[in-house]
C-alpha positions as CSV (number, residue, x, y, z in Angstrom):
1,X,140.9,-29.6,115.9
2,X,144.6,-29.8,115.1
3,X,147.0,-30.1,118.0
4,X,149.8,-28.0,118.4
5,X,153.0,-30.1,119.5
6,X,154.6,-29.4,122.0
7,X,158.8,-29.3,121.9
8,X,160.1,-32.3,124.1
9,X,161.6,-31.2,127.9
10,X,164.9,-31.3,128.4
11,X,166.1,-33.6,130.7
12,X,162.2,-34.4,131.4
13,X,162.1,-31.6,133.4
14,X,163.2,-28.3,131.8
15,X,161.3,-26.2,129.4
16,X,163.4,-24.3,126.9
17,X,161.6,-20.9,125.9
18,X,162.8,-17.7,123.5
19,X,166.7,-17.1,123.4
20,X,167.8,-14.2,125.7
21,X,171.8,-14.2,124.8
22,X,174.1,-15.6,122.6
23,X,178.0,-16.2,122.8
24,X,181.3,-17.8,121.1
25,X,180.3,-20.9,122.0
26,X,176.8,-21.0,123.1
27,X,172.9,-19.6,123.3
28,X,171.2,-18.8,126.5
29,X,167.4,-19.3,126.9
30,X,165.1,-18.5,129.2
31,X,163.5,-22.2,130.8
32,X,161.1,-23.1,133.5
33,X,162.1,-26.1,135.8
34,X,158.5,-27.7,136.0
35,X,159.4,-30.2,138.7
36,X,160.5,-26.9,141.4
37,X,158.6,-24.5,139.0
38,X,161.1,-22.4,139.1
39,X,162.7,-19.7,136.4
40,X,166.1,-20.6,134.8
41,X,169.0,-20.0,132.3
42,X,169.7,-23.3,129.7
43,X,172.9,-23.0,127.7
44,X,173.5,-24.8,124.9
45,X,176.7,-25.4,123.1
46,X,176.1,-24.6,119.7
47,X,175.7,-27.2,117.0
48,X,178.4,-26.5,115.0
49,X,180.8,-26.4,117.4
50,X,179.3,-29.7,119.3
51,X,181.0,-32.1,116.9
52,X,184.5,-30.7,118.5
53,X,185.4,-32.8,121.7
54,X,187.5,-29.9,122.7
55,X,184.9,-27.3,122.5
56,X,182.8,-30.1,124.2
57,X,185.2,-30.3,127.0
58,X,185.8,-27.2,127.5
59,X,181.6,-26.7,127.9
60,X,181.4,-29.1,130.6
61,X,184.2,-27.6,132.6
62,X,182.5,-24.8,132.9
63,X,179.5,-26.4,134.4
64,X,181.8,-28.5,136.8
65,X,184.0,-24.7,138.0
66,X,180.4,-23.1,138.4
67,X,178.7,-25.6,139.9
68,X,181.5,-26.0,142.6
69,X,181.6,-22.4,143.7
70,X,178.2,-21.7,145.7
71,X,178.3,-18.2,146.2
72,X,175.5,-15.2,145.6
73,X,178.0,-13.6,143.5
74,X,178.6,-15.9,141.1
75,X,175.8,-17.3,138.9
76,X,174.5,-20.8,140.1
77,X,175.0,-24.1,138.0
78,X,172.1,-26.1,138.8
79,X,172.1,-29.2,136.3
80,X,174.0,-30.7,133.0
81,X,173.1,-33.0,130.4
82,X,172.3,-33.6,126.8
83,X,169.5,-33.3,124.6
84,X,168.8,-36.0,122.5
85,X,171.0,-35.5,119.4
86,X,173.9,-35.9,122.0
87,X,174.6,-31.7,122.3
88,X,175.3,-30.7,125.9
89,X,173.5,-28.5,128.0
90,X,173.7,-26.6,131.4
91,X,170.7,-25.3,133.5
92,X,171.7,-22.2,135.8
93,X,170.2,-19.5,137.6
94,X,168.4,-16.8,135.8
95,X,169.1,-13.7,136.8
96,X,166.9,-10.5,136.0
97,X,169.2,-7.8,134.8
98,X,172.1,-6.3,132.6
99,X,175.7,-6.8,131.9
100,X,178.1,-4.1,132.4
101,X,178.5,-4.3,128.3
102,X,175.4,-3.2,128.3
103,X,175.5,-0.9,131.3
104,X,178.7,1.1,129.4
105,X,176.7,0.5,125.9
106,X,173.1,2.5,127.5
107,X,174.7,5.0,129.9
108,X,179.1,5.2,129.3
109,X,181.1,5.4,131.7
110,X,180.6,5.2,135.4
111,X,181.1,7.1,138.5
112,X,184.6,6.2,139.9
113,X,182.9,5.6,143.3
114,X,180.2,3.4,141.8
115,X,183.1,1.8,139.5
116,X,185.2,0.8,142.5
117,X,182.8,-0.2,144.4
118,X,181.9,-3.2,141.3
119,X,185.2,-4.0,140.8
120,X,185.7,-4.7,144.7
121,X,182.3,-7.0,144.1
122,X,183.6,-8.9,141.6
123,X,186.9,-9.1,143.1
124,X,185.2,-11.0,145.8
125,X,183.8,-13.6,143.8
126,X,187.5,-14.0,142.1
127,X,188.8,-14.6,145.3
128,X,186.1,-17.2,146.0
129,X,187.0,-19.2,142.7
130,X,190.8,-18.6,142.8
131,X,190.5,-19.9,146.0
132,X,189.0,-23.3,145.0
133,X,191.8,-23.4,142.3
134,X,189.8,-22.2,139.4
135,X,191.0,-18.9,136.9
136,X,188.1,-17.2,135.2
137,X,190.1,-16.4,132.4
138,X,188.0,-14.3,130.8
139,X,187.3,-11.5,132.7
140,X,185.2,-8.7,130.7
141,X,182.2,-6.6,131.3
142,X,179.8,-8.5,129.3
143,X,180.2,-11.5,131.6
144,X,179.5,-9.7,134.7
145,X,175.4,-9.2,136.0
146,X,174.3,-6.7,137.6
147,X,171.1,-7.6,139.1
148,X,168.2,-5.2,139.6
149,X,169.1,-4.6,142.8
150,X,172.3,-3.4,142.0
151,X,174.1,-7.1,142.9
152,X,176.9,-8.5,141.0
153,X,176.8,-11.7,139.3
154,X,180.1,-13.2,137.6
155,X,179.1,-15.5,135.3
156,X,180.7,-17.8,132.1
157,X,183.4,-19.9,133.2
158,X,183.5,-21.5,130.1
159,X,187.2,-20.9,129.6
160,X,187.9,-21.8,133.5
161,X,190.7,-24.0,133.9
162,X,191.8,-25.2,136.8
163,X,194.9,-23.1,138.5
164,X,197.1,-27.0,139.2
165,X,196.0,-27.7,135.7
166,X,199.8,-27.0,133.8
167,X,198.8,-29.7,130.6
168,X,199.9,-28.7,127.3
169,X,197.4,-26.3,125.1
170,X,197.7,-25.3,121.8
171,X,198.6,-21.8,121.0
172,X,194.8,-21.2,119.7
173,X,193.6,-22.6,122.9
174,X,196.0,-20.3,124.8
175,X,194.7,-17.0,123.8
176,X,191.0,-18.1,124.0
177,X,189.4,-15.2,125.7
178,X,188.3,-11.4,124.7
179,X,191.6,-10.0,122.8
180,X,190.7,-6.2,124.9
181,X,191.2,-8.1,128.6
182,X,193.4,-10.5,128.1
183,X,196.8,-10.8,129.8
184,X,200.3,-10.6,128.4
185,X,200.6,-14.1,129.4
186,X,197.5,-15.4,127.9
187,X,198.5,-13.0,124.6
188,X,202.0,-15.0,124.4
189,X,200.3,-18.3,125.4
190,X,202.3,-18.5,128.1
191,X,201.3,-20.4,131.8
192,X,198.4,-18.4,133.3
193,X,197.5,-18.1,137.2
194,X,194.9,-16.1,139.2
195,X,196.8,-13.1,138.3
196,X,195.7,-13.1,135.0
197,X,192.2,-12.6,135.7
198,X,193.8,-9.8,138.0
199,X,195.2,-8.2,135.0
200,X,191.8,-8.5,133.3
201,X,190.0,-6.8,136.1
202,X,192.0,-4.0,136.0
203,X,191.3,-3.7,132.1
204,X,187.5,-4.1,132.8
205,X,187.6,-1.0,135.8
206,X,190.1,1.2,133.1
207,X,186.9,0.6,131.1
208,X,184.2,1.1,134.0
209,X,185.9,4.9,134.5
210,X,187.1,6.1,131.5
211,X,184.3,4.4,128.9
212,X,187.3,2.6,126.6
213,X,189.1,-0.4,127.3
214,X,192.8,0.2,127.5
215,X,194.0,-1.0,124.5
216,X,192.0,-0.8,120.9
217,X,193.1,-2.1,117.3
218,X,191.8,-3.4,114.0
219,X,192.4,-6.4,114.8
220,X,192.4,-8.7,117.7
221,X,196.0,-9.5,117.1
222,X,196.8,-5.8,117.2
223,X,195.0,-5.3,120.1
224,X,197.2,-8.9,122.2
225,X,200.3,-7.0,121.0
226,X,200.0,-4.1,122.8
227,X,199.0,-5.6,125.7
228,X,202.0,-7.9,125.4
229,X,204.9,-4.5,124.6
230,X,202.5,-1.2,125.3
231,X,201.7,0.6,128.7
232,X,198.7,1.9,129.2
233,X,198.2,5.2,129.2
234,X,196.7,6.1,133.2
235,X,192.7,6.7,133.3
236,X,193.5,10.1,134.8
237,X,194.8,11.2,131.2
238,X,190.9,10.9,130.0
239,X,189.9,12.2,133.5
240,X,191.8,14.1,135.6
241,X,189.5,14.6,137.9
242,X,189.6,10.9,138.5
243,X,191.7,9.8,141.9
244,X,195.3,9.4,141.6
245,X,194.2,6.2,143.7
246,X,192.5,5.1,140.5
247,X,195.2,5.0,138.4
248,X,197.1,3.4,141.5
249,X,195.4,0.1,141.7
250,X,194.8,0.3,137.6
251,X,197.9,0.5,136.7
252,X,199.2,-2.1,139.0
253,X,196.5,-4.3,138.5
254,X,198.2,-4.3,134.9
255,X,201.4,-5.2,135.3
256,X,202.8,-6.7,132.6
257,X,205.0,-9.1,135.3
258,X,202.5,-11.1,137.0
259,X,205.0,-10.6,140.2
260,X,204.2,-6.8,140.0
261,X,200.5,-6.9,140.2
262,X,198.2,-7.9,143.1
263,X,199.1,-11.3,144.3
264,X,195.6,-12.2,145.4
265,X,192.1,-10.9,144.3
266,X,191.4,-10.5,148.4
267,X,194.6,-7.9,148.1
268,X,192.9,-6.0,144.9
269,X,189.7,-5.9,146.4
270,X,191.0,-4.1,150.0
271,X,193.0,-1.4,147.8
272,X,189.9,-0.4,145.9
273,X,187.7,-0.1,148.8
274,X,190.3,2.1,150.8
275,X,190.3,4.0,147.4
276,X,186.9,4.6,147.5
277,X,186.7,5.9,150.7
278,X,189.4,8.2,150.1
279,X,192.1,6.3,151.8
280,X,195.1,5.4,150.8
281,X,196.0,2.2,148.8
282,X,198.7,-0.1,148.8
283,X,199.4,0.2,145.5
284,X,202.3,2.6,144.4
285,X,201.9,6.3,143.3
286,X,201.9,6.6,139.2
287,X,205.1,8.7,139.1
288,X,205.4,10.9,135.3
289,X,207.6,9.2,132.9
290,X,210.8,10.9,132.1
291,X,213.8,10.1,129.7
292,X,216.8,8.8,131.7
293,X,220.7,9.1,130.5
294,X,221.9,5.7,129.1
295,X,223.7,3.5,132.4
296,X,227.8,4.5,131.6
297,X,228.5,0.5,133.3
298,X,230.9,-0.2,135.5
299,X,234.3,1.7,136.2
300,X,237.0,0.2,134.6
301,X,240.1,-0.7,136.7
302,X,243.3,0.7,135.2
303,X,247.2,-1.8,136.1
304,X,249.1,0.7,137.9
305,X,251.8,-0.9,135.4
306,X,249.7,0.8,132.5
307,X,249.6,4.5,134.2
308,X,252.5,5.3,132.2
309,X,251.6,3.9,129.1
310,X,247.9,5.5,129.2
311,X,249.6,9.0,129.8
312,X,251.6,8.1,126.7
313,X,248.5,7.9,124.7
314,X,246.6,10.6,126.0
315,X,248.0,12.9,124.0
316,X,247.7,10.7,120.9
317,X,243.5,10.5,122.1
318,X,243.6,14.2,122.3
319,X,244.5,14.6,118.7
320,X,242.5,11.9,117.4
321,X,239.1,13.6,119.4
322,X,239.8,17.0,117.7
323,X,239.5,15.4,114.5
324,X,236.9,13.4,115.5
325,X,234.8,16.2,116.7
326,X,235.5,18.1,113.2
327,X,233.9,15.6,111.4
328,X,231.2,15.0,114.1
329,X,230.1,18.3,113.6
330,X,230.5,17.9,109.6
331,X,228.0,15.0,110.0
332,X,225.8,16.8,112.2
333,X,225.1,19.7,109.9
334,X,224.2,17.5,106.9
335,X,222.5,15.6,109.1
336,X,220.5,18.7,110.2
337,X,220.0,19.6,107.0
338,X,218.5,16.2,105.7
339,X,216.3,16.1,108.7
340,X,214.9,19.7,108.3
341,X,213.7,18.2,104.5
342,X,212.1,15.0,106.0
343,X,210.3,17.4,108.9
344,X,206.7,16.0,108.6
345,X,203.8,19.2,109.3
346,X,201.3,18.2,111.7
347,X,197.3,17.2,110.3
348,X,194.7,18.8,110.9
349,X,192.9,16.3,113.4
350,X,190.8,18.7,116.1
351,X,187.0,17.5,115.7
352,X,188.2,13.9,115.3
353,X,187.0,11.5,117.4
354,X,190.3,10.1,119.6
355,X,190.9,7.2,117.5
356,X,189.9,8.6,114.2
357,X,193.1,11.2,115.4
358,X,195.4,8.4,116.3
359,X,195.0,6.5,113.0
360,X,195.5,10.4,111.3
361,X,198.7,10.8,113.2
362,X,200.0,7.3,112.4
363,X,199.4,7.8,108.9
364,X,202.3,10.4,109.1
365,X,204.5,8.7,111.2
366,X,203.8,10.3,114.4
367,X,202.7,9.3,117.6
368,X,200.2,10.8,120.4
369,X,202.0,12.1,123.3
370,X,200.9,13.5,126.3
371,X,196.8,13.0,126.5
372,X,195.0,14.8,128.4
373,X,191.0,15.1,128.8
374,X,188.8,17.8,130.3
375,X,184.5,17.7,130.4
376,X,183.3,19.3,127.6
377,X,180.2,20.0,125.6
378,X,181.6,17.7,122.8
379,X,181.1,14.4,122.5
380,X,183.0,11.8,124.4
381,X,186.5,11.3,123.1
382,X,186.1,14.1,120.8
383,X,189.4,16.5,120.0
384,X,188.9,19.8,121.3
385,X,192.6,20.8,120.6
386,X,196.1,19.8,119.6
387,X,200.1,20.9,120.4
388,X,201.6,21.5,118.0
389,X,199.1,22.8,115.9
390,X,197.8,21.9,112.3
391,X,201.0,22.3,110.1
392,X,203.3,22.9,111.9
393,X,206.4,20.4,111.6
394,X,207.8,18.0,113.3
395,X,210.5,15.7,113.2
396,X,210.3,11.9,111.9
397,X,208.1,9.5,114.4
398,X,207.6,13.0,116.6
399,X,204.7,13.2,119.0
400,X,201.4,15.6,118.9
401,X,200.1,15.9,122.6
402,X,196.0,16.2,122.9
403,X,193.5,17.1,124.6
404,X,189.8,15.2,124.0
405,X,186.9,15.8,125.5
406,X,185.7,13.6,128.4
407,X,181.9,15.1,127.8
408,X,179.9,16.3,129.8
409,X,180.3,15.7,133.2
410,X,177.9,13.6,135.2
411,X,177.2,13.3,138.7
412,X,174.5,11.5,141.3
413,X,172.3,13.2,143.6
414,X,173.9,12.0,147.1
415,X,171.7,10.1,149.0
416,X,173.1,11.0,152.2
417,X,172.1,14.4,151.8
418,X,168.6,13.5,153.1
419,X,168.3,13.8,157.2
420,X,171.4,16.1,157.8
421,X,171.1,19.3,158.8
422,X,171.3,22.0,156.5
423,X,174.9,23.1,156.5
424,X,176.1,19.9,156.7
425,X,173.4,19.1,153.3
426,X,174.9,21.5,151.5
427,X,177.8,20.6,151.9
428,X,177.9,17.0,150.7
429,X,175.9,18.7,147.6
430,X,179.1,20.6,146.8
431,X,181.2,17.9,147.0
432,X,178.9,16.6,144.4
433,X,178.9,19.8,142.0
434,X,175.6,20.7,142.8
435,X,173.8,23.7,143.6
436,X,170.7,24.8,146.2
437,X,168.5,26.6,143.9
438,X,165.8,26.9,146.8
439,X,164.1,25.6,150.1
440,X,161.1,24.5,150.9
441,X,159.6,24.3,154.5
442,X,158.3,21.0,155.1
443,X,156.5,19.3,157.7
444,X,159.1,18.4,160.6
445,X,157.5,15.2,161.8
446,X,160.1,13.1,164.1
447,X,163.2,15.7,162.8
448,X,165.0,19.3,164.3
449,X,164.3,21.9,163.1
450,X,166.6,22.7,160.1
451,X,166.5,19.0,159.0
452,X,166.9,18.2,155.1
453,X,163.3,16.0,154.5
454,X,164.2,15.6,151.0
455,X,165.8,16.8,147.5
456,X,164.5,17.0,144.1
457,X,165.5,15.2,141.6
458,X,165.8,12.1,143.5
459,X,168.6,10.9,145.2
460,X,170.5,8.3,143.6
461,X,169.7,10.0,139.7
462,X,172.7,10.9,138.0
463,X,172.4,14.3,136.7
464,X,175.1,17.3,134.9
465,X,177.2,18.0,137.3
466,X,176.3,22.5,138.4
467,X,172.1,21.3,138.3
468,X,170.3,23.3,141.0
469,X,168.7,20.9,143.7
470,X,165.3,22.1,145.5
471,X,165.6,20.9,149.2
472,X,163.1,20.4,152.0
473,X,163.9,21.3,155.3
474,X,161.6,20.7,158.3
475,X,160.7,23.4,160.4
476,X,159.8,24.2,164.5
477,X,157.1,26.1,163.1
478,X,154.4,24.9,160.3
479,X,152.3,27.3,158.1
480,X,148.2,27.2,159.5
481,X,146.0,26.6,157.1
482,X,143.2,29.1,156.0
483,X,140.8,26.9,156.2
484,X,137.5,29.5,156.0
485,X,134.7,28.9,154.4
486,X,135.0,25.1,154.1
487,X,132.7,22.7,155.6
488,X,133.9,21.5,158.6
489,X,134.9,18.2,157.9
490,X,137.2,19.3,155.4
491,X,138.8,21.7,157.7
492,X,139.6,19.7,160.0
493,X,140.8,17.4,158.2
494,X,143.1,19.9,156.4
495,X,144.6,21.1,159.7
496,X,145.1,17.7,161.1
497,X,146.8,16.7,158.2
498,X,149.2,19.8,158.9
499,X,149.6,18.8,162.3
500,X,147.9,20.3,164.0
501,X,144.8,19.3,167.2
502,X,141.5,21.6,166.6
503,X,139.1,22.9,168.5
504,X,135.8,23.7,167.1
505,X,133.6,26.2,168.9
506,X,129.8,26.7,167.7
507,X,128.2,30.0,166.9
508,X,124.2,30.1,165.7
509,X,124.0,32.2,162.1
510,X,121.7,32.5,159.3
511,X,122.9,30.3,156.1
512,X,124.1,27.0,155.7
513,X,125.5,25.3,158.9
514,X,128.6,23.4,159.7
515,X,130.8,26.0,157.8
516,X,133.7,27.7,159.1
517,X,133.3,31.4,159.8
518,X,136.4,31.9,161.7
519,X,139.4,30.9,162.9
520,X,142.4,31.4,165.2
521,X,145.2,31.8,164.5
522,X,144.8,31.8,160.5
523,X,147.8,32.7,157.6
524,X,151.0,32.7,160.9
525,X,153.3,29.9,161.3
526,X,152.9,27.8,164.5
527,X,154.9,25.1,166.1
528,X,153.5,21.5,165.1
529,X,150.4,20.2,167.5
530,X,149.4,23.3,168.6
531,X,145.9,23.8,169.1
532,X,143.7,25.9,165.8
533,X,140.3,26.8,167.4
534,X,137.3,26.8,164.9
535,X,134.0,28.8,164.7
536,X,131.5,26.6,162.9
537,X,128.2,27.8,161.9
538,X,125.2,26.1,163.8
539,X,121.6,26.6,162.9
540,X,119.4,29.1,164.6
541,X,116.5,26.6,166.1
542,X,113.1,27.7,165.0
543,X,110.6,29.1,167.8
544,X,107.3,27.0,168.3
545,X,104.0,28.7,167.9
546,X,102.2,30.0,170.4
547,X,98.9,28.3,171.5
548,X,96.1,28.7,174.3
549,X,95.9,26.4,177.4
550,X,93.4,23.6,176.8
551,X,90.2,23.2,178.3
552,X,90.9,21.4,181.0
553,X,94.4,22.8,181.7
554,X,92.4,25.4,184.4
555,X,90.3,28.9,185.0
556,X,86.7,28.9,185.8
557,X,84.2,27.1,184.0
558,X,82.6,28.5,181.5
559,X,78.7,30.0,183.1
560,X,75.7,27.7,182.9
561,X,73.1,28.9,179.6
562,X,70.0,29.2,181.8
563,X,67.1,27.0,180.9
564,X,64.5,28.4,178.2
565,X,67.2,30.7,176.8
């Protein structure tokens, strides 16, 4: 019988199983720790990037950053080492769940109340590294957890640095990272702090709320420029139903100064819990963006002993400004005319998904200008319509405002619906963009009268915002029972069950006994523990037959036979 080998441990301790990630720089599988026999996470540098010692440093200060910040909210370093061919490993915590990637990838974009509330979460554990001295700098959603109890795990500080370290890198080094998160500062390879991995949290909640990271490209390098020279357009142009406190802490989160953004990630995190509960934030209003006149400088001072001389050559300015403004106008016609020839008409791009338009208007020299987004039947980031419309012109590098489809719009059955009275029920359901299609009565158990008991669908399911919602409300009074013609057992079981005592009365009949013949009250609401009197069927008992008195019970004896008869 031929053995089957068995793959060496690692470390002499750590079975290494099937791979359940991959990254830039390394594979995650699932391992057993058979000295605690407990699950974990081994990461291993890849082999062809093992023979780098910088790629091999860089490894091991991640395990050092992680393993130094003992917090639930960030995933737990537990052990490093090497296997034998000399490539480096590190043992963590393995943690049953998803990564917001993949939370945006299976259901798009998230509630802003549920996106905040993340954000604030992993803002906390940023505050926890920054202050130990360590940058993330790599903030994205695919290296965040969320647990299956809804926790938040930051994880992968392979590209951590410490915030004191100010050493030299090299420009490839400096812009290590995910090109859609990264800060103007890493882009330009410039010094980076704990802001940066402010900058990229407010790219990663732009994302959790509007189901696009801010900027996009064809390439990587495309994608660093803009966040180095573009502005972001505000998340309220793809939602505006979204909170103006959204685009608040977004947009300042995003600073393209480090000095303007956050200056902590305890800061961050208290502005996006106040906007959550509807309160307002620190962070400044996002005011509309409007041309200003070009500054005129400062006034110049004129020698009093010039006055005369200036007045001398005002008329001489006078004369040469009516010829200037002849020609001026000369030049402004033909300049008229030769614009009205290079007027470029406007394509067709309604039906276009958003960046499918972008690259349609670009191909003409023109730009997107005001974006705005409603919910719609369309796909997400579909265009439903455009201004101005499909050929009509517009001057060189002009703008084509539009309006895309945000899809349809989603919303979550509120929890906290459940145990208020009615009116107040209701109410929190509008809020929500739901409807009451019905009520049910329901038992009232330990609740008022009135009391919502439950909602269907579920709390907590997110559903299309206008769905009907079926609630349960307890009532003083509870339907009876008809409960005639069962066996007894049954029936009383039935009414106890509907809360109600019984009391069973006997009445002899023909027929099968133990059945209930009648009852009172029957088909009438009653209040809760009130008494339900039975009439159960009892056998008649059976009559005896009728026999003589024995011999000896009594009466004369019998007369003597006389003798010789």
């Amino acid at each position: 019988m031929t053995e089957v080998e068995q793959p060496p441990l690692l470390g002499g301790r750590y079975q290494v199983g099937e791979l359940i990630g991959t990254g830039g720089m390394a594979d995650v599988r699932r391992g057993r720790d058979i000295r605690l026999g407990r699950e974990v996470a081994v990461k291993v540098l890849r082999p062809d990037l093992a023979r780098d010692p910088s790629f091999q440093a860089r490894f091991r200060r991640e395990a050092q950053a992680a393993a130094s910040l003992n917090v639930p909210s960030i995933v737990s370093v537990y052990d490093t080492g090497e296997d034998p061919s000399g490539i480096p490993y590190i043992v963590m915590e393995h943690v049953e769940g998803r990564t917001l990637r993949h939370v945006l990838q299976e259901e798009g974009r998230l509630l802003p109340q549920r996106a905040l509330e993340l954000t604030a979460e992993i803002c906390g554990a940023l505050e926890v590294a920054h202050s130990a001295g360590i940058v993330h700098r790599d903030v994205k959603p695919a290296n965040v957890m969320l647990t299956r109890t809804g926790e938040v795990k930051v994880m992968d500080f392979g590209i951590a640095r410490a915030a004191a370290d100010t050493s030299g890198m090299t420009q490839t080094a400096a812009v290590i990272g995910t090109a859609a998160y990264l800060s103007p500062e890493q882009a330009r390879g410039a010094h980076v702090d704990a802001r940066s991995d402010l900058y990229s949290t407010g790219c990663l909640l732009y994302e959790l709320v509007t189901g696009a990271p801010p900027f996009t490209g064809d390439t990587p390098v495309a994608v660093a420029y803009q966040h180095v020279r573009e502005d972001p357009v505000p998340p309220s142009a793809y939602d505006p139903t979204l909170p103006a406190a959204v685009d608040a802490v977004v947009l300042t989160a995003m600073a393209k100064n480090p000095a303007n953004r956050y200056q902590s990630a305890q800061e961050m995190r208290e502005d996006l819990l106040r906007a959550r509960a509807g309160e307002p934030v620190g962070a400044p209003a996002v005011l509309e963006v409007v041309d200003t006149p070009p500054a005129t400088g400062s006034p110049v001072l004129v020698d009093p002993r010039r006055r005369r001389t200036a007045r001398g050559l005002l008329a001489a300015a006078f004369g040469v400004l009516l010829v200037a403004v002849s020609v001026g106008t000369a030049v402004l016609v033909r300049s008229a005319l030769a614009t009205s020839a290079e007027l470029v008409p406007a394509p067709a791009v309604v039906g276009l998904d958003q960046a499918d338009a972008v690259s349609a208007l670009a191909q003409e020299g023109l730009r997107v200008g005001t974006l705005r987004g409603r919910f719609d039947e369309a796909p997400f980031g579909t265009v439903l319509a455009q201004t101005p419309e499909q050929g009509i012109v517009v001057p060189p590098r002009g703008t084509v405002d539009l309006l895309v489809s945000r899809g349809v719009e989603m919303t979550q059955v509120p929890v906290e619906a459940v145990g208020r009275p009615l009116a107040e029920a209701q109410a929190v359901l509008a809020d929500r963009k739901l409807t009451v299609s019905s009520e049910t009565v329901g038992r009232d158990g330990f609740f008022a009268p009135g009391t919502v008991l439950g909602v269907t669908p579920e709390p907590g399911r997110q559903v299309r915002a206008g769905t009907a919602v079926v609630l349960t409300v307890a009532s003083g009074q509870v339907p009876v029972p008809d409960v005639q013609g069962q066996a007894r057992d049954s029936a009383v079981a039935a009414l106890q069950e509907a809360g109600f005592s019984v009391r069973v009365e006997l009445q002899y009949a023909e027929g099968r006994p133990d059945v209930v013949v009648d009852q009172s009250p029957v088909g009438r609401r009653r209040e809760a523990g009130s008494t339900v009197t039975l009439t159960v069927t009892q056998s008649i008992p059976t009559p005896e037959p009728a026999r003589g008195p024995p011999p000896d019970a009594g009466g004369p004896p019998p007369d003597p036979v006389p003798p010789g008869e």
